[in-house]
mmJSON file of the N, C-alpha and C atoms, coordinates in Angstrom:
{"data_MODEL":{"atom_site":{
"group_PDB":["ATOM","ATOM","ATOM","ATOM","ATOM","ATOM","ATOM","ATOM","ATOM","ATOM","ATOM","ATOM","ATOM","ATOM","ATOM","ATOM","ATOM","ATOM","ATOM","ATOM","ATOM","ATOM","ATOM","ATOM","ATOM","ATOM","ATOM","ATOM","ATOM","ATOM","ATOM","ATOM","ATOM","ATOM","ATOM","ATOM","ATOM","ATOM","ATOM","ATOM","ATOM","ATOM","ATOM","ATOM","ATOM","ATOM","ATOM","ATOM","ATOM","ATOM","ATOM","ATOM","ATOM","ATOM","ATOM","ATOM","ATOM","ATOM","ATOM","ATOM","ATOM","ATOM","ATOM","ATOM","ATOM","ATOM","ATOM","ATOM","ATOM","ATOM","ATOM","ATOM","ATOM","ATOM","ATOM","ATOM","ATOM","ATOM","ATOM","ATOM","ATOM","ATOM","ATOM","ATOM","ATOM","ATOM","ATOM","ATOM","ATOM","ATOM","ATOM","ATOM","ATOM","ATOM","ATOM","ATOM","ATOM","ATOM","ATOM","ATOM","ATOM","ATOM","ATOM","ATOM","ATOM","ATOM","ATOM","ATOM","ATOM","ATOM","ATOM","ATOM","ATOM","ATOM","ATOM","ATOM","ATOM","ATOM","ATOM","ATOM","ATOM","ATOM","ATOM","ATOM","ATOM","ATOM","ATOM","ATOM","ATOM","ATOM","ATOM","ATOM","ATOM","ATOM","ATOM","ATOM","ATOM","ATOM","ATOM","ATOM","ATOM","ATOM","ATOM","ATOM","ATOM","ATOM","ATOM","ATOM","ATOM","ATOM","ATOM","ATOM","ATOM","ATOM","ATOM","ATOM","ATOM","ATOM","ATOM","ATOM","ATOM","ATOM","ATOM","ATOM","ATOM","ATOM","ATOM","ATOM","ATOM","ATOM","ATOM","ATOM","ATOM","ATOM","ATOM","ATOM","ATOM","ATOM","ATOM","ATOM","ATOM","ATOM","ATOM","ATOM","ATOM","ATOM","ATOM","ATOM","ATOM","ATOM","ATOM","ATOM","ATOM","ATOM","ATOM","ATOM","ATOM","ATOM","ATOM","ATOM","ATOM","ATOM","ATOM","ATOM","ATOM","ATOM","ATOM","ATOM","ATOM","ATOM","ATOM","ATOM","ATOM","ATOM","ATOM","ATOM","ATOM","ATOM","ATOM","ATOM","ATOM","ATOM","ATOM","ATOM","ATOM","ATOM","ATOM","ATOM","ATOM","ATOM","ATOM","ATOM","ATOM","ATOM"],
"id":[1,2,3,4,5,6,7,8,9,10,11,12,13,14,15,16,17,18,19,20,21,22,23,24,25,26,27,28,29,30,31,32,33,34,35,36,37,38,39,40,41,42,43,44,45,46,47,48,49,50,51,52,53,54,55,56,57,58,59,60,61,62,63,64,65,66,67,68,69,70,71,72,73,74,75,76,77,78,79,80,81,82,83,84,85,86,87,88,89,90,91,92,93,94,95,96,97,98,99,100,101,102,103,104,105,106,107,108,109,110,111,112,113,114,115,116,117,118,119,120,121,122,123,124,125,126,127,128,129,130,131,132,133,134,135,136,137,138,139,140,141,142,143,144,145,146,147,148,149,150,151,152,153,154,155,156,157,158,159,160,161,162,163,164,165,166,167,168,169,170,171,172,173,174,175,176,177,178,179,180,181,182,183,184,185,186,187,188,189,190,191,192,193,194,195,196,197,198,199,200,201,202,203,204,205,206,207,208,209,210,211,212,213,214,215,216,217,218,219,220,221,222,223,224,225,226,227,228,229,230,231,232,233,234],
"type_symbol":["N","C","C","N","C","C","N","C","C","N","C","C","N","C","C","N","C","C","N","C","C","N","C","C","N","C","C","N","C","C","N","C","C","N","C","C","N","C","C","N","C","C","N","C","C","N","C","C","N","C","C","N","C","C","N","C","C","N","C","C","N","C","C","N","C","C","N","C","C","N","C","C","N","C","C","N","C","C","N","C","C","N","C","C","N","C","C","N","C","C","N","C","C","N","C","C","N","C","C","N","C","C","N","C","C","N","C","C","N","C","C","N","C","C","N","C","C","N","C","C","N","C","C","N","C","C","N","C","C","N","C","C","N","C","C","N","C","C","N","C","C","N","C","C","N","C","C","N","C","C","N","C","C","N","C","C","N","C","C","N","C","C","N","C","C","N","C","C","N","C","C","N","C","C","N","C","C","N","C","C","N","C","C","N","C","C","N","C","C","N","C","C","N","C","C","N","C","C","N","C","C","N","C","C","N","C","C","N","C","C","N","C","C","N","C","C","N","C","C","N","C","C","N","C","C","N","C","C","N","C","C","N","C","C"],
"label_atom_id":["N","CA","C","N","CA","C","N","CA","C","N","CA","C","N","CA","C","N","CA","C","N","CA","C","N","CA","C","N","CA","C","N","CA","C","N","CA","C","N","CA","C","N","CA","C","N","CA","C","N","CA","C","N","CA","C","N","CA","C","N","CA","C","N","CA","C","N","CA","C","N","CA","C","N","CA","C","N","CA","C","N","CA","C","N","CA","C","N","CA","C","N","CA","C","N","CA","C","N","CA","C","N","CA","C","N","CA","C","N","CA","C","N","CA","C","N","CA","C","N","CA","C","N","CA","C","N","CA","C","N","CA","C","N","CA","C","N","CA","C","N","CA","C","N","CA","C","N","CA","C","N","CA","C","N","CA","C","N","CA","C","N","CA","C","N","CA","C","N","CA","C","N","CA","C","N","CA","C","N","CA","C","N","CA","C","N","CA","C","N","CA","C","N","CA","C","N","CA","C","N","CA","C","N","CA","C","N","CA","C","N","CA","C","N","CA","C","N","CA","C","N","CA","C","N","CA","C","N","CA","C","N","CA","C","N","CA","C","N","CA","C","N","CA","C","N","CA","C","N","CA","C","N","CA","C","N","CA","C","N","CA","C","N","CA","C","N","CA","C","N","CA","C"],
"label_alt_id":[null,null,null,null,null,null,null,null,null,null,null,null,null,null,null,null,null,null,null,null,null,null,null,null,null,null,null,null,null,null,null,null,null,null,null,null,null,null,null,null,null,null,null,null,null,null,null,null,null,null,null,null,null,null,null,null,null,null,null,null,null,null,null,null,null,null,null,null,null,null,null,null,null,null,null,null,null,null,null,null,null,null,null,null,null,null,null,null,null,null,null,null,null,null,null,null,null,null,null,null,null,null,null,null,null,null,null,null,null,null,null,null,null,null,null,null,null,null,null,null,null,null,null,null,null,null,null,null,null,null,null,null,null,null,null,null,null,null,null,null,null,null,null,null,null,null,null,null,null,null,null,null,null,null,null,null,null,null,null,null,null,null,null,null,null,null,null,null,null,null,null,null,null,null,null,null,null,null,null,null,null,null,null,null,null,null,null,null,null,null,null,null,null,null,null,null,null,null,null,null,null,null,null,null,null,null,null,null,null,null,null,null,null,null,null,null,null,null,null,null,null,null,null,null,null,null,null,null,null,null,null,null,null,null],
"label_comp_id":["UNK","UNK","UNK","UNK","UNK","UNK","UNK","UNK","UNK","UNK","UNK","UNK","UNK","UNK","UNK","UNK","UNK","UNK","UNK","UNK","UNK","UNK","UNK","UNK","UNK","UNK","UNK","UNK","UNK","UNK","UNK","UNK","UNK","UNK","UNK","UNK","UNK","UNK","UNK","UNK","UNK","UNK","UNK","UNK","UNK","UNK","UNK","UNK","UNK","UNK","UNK","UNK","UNK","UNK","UNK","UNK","UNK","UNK","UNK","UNK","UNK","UNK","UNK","UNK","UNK","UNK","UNK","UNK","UNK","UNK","UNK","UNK","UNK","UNK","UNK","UNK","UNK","UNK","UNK","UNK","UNK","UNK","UNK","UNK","UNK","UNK","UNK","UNK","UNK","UNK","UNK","UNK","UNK","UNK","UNK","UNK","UNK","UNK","UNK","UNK","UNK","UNK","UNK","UNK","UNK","UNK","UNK","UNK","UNK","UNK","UNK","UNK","UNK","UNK","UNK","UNK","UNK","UNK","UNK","UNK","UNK","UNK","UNK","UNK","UNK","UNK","UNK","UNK","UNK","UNK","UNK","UNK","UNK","UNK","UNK","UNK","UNK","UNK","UNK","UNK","UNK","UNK","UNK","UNK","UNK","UNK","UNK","UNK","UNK","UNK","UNK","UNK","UNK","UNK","UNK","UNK","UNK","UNK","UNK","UNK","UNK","UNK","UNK","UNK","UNK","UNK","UNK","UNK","UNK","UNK","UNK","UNK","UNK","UNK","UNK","UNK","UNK","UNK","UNK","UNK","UNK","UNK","UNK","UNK","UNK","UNK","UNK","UNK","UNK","UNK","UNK","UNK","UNK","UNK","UNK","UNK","UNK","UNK","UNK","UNK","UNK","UNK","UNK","UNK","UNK","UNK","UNK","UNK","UNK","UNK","UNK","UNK","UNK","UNK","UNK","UNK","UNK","UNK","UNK","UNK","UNK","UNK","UNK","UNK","UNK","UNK","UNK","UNK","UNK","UNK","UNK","UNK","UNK","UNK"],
"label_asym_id":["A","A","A","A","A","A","A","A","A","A","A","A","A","A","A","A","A","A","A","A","A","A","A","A","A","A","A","A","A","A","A","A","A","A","A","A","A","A","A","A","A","A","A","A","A","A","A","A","A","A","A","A","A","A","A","A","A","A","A","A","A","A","A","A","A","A","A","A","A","A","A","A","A","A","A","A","A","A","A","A","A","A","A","A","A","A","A","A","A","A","A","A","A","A","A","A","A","A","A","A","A","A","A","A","A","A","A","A","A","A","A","A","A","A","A","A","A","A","A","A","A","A","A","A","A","A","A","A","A","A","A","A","A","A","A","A","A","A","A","A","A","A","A","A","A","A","A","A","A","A","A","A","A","A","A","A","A","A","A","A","A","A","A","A","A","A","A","A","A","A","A","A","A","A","A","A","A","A","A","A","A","A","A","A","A","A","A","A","A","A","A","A","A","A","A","A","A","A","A","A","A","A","A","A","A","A","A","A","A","A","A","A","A","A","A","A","A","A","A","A","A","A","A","A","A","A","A","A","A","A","A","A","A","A"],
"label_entity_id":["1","1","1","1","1","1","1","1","1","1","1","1","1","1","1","1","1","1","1","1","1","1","1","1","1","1","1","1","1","1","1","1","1","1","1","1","1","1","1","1","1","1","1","1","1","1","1","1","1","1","1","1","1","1","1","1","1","1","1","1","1","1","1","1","1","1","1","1","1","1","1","1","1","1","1","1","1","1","1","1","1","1","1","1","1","1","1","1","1","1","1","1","1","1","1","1","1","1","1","1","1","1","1","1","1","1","1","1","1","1","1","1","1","1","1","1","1","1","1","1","1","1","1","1","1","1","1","1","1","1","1","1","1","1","1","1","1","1","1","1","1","1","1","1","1","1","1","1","1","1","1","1","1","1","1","1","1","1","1","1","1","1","1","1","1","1","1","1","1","1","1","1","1","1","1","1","1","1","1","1","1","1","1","1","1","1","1","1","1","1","1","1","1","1","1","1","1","1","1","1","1","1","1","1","1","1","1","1","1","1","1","1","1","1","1","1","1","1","1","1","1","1","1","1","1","1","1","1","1","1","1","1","1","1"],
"label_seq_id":[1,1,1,2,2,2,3,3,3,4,4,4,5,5,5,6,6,6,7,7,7,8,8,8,9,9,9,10,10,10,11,11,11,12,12,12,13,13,13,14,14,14,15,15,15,16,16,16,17,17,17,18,18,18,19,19,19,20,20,20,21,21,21,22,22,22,23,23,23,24,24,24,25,25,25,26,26,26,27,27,27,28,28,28,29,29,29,30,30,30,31,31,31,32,32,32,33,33,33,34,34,34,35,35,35,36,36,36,37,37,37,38,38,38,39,39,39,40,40,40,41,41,41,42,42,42,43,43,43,44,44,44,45,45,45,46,46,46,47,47,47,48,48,48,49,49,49,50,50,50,51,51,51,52,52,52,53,53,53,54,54,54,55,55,55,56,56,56,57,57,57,58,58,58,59,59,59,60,60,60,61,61,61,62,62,62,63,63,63,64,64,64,65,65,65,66,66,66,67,67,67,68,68,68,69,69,69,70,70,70,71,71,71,72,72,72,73,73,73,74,74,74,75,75,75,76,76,76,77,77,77,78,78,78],
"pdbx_PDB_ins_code":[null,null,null,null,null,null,null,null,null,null,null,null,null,null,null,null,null,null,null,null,null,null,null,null,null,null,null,null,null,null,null,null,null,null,null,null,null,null,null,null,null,null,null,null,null,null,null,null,null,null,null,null,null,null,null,null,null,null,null,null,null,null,null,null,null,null,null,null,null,null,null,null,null,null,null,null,null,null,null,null,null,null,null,null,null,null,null,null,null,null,null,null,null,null,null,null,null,null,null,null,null,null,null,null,null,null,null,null,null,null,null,null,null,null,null,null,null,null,null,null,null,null,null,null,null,null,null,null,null,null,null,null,null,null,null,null,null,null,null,null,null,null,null,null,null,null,null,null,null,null,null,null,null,null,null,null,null,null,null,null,null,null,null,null,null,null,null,null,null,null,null,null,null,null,null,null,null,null,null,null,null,null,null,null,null,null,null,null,null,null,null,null,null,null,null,null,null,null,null,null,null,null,null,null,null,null,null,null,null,null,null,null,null,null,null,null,null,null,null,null,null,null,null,null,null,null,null,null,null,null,null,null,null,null],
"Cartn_x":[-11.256,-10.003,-10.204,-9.794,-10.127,-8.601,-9.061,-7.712,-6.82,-6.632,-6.084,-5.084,-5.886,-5.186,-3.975,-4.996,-3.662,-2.395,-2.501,-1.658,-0.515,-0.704,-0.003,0.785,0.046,0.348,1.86,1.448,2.837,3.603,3.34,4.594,5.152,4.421,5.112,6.288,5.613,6.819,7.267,7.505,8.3,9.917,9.361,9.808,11.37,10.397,10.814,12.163,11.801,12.787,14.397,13.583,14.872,15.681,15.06,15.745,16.795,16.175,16.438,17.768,18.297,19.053,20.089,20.229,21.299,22.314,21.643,22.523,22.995,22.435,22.658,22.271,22.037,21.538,20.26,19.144,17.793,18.053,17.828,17.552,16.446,15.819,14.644,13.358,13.248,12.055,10.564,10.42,9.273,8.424,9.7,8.94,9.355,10.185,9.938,8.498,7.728,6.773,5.555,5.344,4.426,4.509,5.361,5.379,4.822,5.45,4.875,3.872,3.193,1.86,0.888,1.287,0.089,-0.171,0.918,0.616,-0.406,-0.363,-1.873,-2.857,-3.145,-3.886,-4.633,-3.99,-4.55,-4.85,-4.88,-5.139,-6.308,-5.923,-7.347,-8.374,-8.45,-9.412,-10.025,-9.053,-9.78,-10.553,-9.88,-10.8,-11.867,-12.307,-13.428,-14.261,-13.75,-14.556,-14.707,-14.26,-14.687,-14.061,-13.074,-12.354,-12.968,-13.923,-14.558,-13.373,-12.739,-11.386,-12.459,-13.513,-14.361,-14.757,-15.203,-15.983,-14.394,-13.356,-12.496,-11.28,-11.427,-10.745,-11.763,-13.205,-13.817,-13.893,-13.696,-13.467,-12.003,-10.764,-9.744,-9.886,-10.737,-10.231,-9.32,-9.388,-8.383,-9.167,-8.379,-8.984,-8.71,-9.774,-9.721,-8.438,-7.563,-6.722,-5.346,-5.74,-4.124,-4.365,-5.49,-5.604,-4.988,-5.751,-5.182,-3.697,-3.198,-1.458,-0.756,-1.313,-0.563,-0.745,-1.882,-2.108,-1.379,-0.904,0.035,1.119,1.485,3.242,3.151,2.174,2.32,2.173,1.873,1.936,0.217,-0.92,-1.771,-2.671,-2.206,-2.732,-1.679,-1.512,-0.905,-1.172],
"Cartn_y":[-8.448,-7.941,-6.474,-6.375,-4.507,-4.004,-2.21,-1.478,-1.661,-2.541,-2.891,-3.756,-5.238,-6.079,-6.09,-4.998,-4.09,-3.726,-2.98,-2.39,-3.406,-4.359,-5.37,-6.007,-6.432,-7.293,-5.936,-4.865,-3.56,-3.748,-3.868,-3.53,-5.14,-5.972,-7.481,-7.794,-7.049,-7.061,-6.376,-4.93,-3.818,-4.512,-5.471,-5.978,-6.972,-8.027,-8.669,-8.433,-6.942,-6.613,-5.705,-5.076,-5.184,-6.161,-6.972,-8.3,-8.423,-8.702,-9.12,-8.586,-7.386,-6.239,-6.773,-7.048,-7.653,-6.49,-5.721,-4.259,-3.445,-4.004,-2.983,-1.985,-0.474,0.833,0.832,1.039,0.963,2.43,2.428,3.506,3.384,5.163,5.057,3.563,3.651,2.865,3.695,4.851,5.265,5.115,5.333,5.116,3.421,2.38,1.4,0.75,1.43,0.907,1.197,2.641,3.028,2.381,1.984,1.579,-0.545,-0.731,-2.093,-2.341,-0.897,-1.025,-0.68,0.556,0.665,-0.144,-0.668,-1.655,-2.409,-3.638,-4.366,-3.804,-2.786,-2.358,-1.598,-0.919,-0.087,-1.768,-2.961,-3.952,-4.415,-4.672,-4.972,-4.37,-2.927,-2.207,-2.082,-2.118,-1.992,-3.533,-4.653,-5.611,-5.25,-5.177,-4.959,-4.025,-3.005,-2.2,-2.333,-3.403,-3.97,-3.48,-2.797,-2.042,-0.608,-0.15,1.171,2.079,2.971,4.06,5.009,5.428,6.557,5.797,4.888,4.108,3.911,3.381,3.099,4.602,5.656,6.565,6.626,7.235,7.465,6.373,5.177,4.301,4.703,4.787,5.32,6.31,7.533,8.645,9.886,9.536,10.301,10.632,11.674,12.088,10.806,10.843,9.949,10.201,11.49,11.822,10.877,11.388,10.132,9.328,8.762,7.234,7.13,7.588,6.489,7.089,8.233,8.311,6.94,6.931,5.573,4.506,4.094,2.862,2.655,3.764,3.713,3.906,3.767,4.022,2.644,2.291,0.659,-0.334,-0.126,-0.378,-1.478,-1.056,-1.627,-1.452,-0.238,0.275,1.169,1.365,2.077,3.243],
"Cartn_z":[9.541,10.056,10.433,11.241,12.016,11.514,11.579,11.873,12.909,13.809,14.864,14.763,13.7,13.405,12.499,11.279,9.905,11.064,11.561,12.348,13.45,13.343,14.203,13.271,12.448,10.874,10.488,10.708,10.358,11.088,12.151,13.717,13.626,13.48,13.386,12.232,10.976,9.608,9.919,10.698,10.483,11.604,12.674,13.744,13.237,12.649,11.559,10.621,9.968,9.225,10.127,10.736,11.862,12.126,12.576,13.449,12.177,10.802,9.709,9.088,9.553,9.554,10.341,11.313,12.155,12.613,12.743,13.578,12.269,10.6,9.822,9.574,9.54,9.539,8.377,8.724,7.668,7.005,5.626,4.782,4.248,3.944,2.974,4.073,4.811,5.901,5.29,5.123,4.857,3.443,2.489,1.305,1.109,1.681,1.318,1.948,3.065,3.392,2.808,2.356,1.654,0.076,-0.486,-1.556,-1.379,-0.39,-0.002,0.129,0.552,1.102,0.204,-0.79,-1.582,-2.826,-3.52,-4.674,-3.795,-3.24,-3.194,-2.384,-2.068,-1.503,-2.602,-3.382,-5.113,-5.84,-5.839,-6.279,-5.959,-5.141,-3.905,-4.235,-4.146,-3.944,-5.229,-6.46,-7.564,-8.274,-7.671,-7.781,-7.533,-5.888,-5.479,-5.869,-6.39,-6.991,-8.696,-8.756,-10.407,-11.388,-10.97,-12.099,-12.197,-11.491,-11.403,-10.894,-11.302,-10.649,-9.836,-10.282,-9.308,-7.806,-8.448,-7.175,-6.151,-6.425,-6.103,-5.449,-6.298,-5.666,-3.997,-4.062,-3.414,-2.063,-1.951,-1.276,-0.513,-1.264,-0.099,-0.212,-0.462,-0.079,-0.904,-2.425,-2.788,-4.023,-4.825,-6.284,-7.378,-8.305,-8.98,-10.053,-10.557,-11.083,-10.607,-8.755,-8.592,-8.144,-8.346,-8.361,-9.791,-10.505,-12.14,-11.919,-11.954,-11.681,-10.846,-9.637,-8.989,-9.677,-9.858,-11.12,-12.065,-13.028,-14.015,-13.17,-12.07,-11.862,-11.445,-10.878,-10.211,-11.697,-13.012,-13.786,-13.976,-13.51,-13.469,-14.699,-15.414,-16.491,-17.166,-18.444,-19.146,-19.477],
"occupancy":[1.0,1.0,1.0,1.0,1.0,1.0,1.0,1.0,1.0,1.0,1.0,1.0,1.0,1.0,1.0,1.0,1.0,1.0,1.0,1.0,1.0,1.0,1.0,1.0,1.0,1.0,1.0,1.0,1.0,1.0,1.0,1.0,1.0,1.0,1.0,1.0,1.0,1.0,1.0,1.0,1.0,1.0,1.0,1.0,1.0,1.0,1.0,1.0,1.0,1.0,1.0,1.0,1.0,1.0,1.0,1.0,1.0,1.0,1.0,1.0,1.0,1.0,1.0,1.0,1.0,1.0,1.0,1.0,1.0,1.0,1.0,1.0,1.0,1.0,1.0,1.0,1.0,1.0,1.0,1.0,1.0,1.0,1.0,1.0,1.0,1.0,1.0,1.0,1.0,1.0,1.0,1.0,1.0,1.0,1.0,1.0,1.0,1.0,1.0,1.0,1.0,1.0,1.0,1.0,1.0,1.0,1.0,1.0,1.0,1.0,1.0,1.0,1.0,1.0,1.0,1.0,1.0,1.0,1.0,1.0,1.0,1.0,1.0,1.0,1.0,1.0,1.0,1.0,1.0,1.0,1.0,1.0,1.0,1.0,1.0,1.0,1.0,1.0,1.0,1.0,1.0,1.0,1.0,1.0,1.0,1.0,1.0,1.0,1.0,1.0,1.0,1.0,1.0,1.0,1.0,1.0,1.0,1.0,1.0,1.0,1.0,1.0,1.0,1.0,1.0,1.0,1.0,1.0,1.0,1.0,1.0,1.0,1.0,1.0,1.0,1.0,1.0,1.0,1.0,1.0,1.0,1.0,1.0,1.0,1.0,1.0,1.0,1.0,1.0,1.0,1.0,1.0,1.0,1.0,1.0,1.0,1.0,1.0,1.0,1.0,1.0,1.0,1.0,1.0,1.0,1.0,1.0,1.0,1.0,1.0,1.0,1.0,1.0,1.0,1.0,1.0,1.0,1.0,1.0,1.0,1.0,1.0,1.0,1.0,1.0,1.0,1.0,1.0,1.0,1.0,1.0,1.0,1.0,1.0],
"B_iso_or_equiv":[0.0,0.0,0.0,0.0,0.0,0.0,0.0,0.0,0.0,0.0,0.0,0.0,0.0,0.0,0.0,0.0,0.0,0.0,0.0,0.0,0.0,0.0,0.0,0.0,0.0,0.0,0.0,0.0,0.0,0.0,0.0,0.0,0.0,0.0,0.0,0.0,0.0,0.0,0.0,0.0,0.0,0.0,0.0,0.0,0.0,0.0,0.0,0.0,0.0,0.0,0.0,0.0,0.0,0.0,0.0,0.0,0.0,0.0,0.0,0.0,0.0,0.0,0.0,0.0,0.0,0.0,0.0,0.0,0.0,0.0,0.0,0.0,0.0,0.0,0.0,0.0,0.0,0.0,0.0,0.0,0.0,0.0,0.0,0.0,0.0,0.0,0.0,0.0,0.0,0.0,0.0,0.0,0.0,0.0,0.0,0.0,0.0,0.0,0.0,0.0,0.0,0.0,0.0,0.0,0.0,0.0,0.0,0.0,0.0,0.0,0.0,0.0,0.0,0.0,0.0,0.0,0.0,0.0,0.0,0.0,0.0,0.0,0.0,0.0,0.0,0.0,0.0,0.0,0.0,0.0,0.0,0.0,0.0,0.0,0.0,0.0,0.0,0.0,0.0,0.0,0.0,0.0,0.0,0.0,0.0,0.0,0.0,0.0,0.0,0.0,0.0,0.0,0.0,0.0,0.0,0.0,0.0,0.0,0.0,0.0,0.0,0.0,0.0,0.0,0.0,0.0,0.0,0.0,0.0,0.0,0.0,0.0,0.0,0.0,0.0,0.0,0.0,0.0,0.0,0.0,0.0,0.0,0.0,0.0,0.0,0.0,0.0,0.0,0.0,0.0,0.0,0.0,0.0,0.0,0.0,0.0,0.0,0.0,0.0,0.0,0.0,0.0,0.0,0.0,0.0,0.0,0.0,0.0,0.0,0.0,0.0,0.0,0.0,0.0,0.0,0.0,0.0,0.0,0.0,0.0,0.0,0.0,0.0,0.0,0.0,0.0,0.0,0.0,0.0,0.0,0.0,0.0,0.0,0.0],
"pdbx_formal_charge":[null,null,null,null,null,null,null,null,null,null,null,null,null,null,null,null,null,null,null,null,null,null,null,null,null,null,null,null,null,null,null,null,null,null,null,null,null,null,null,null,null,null,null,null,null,null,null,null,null,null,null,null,null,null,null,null,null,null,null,null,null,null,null,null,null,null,null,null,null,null,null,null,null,null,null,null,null,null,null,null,null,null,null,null,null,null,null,null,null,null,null,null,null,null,null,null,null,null,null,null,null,null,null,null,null,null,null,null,null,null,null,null,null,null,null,null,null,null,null,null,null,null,null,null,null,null,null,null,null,null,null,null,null,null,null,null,null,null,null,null,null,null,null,null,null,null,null,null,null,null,null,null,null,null,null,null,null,null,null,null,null,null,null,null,null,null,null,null,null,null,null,null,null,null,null,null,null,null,null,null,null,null,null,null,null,null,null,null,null,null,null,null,null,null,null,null,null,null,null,null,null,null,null,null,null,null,null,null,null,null,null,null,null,null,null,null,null,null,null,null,null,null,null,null,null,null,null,null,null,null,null,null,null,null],
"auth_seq_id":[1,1,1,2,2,2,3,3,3,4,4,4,5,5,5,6,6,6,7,7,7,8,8,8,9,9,9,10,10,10,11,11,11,12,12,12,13,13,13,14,14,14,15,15,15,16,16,16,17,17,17,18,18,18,19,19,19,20,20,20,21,21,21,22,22,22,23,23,23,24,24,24,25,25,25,26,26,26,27,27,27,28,28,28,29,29,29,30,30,30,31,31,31,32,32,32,33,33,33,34,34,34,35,35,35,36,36,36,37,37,37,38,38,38,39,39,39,40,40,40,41,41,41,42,42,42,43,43,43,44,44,44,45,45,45,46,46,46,47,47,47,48,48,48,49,49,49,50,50,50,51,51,51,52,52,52,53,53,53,54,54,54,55,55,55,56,56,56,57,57,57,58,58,58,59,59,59,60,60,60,61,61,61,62,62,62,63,63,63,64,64,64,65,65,65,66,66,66,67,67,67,68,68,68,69,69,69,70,70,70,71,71,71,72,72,72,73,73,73,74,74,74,75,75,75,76,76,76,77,77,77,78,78,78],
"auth_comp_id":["UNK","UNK","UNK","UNK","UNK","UNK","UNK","UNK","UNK","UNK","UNK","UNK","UNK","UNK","UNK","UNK","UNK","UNK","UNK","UNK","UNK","UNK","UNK","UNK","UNK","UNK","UNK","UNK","UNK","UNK","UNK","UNK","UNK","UNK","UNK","UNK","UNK","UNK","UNK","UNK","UNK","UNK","UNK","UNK","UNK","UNK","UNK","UNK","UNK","UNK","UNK","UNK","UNK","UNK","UNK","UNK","UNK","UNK","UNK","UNK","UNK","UNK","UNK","UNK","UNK","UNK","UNK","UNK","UNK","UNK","UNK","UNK","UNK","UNK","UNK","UNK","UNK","UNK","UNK","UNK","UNK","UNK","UNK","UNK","UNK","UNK","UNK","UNK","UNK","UNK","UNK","UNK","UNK","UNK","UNK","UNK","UNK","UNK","UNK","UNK","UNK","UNK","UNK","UNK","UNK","UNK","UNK","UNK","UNK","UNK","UNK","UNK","UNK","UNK","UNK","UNK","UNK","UNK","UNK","UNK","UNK","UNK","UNK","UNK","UNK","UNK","UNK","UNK","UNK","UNK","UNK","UNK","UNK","UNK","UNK","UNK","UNK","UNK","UNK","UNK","UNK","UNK","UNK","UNK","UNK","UNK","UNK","UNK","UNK","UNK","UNK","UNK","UNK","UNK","UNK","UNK","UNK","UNK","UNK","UNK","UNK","UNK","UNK","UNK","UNK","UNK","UNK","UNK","UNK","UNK","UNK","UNK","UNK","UNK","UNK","UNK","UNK","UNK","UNK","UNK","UNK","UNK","UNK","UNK","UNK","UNK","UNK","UNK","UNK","UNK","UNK","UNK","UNK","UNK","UNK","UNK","UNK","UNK","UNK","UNK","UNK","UNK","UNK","UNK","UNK","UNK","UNK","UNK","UNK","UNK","UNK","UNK","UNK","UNK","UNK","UNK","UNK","UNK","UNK","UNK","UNK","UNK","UNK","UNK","UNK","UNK","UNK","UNK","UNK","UNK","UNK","UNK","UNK","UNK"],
"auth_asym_id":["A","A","A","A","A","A","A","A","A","A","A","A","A","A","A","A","A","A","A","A","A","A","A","A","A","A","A","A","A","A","A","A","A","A","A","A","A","A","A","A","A","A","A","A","A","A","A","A","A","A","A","A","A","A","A","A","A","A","A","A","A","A","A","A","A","A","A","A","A","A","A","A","A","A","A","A","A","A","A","A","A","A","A","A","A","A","A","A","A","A","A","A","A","A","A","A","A","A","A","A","A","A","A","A","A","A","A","A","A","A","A","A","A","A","A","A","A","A","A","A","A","A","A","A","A","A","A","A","A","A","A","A","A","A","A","A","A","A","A","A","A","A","A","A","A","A","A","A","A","A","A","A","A","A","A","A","A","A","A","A","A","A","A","A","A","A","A","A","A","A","A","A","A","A","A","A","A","A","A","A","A","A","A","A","A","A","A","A","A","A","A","A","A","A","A","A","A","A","A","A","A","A","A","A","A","A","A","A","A","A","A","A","A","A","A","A","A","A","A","A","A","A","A","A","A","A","A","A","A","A","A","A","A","A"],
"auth_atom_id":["N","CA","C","N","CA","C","N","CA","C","N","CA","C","N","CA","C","N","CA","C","N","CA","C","N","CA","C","N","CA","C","N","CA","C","N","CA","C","N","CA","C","N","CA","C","N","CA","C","N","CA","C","N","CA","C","N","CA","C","N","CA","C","N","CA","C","N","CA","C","N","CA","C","N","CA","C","N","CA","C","N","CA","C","N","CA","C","N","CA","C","N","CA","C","N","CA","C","N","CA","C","N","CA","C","N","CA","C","N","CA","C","N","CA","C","N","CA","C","N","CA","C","N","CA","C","N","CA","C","N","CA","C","N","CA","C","N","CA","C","N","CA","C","N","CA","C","N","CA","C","N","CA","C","N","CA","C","N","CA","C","N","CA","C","N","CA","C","N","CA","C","N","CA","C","N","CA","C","N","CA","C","N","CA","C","N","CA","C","N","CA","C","N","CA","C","N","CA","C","N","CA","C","N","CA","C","N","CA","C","N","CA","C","N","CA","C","N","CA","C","N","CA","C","N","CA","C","N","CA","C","N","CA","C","N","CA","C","N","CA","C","N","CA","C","N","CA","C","N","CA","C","N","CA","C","N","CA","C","N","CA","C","N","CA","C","N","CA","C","N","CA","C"],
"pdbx_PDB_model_num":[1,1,1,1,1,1,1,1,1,1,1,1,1,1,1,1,1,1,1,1,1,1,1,1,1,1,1,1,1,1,1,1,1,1,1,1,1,1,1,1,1,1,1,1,1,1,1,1,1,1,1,1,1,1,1,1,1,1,1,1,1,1,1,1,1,1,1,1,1,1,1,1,1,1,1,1,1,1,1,1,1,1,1,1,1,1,1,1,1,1,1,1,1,1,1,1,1,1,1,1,1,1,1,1,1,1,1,1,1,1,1,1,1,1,1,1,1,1,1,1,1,1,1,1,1,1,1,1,1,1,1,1,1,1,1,1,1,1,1,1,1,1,1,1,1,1,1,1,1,1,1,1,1,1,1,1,1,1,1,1,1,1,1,1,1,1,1,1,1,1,1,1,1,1,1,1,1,1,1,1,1,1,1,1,1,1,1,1,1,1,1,1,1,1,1,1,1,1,1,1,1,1,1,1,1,1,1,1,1,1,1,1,1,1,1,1,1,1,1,1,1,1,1,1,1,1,1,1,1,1,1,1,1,1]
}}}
């Protein structure tokens, strides 16, 4: 799957939830998407990386500090 396809797979649900709305006014659109989006994606990634948080911050890109912060807010660890 390319960044191309992610990105269609967004504009298709984001499409979706409009329609879904029926001319009702969307609130909060940004953090309901980022929050949709990063739980399985912080899942995902830490499968694949075996449960490793270093290997796994370093893979998306971020400090390994808020990785484990998001982890514990997504409740993946205590």
């Amino acid at each position: 799957m390319s960044k191309k396809h992610i990105e269609e797979t967004i504009r298709t649900s984001l499409d979706a939830y409009f329609r879904d709305l029926r001319g009702t006014e969307p609130a909060d659109i940004y953090d309901m998407v980022l929050k949709a989006v990063e739980k399985p994606l912080l899942d995902v990634v830490m499968q694949r990386a075996d449960g490793n948080q270093s290997r796994a911050a370093d893979w998306l890109g971020i400090n390994r500090n808020t990785l484990h912060r998001k982890l514990v807010e997504h409740k993946f660890i205590k």
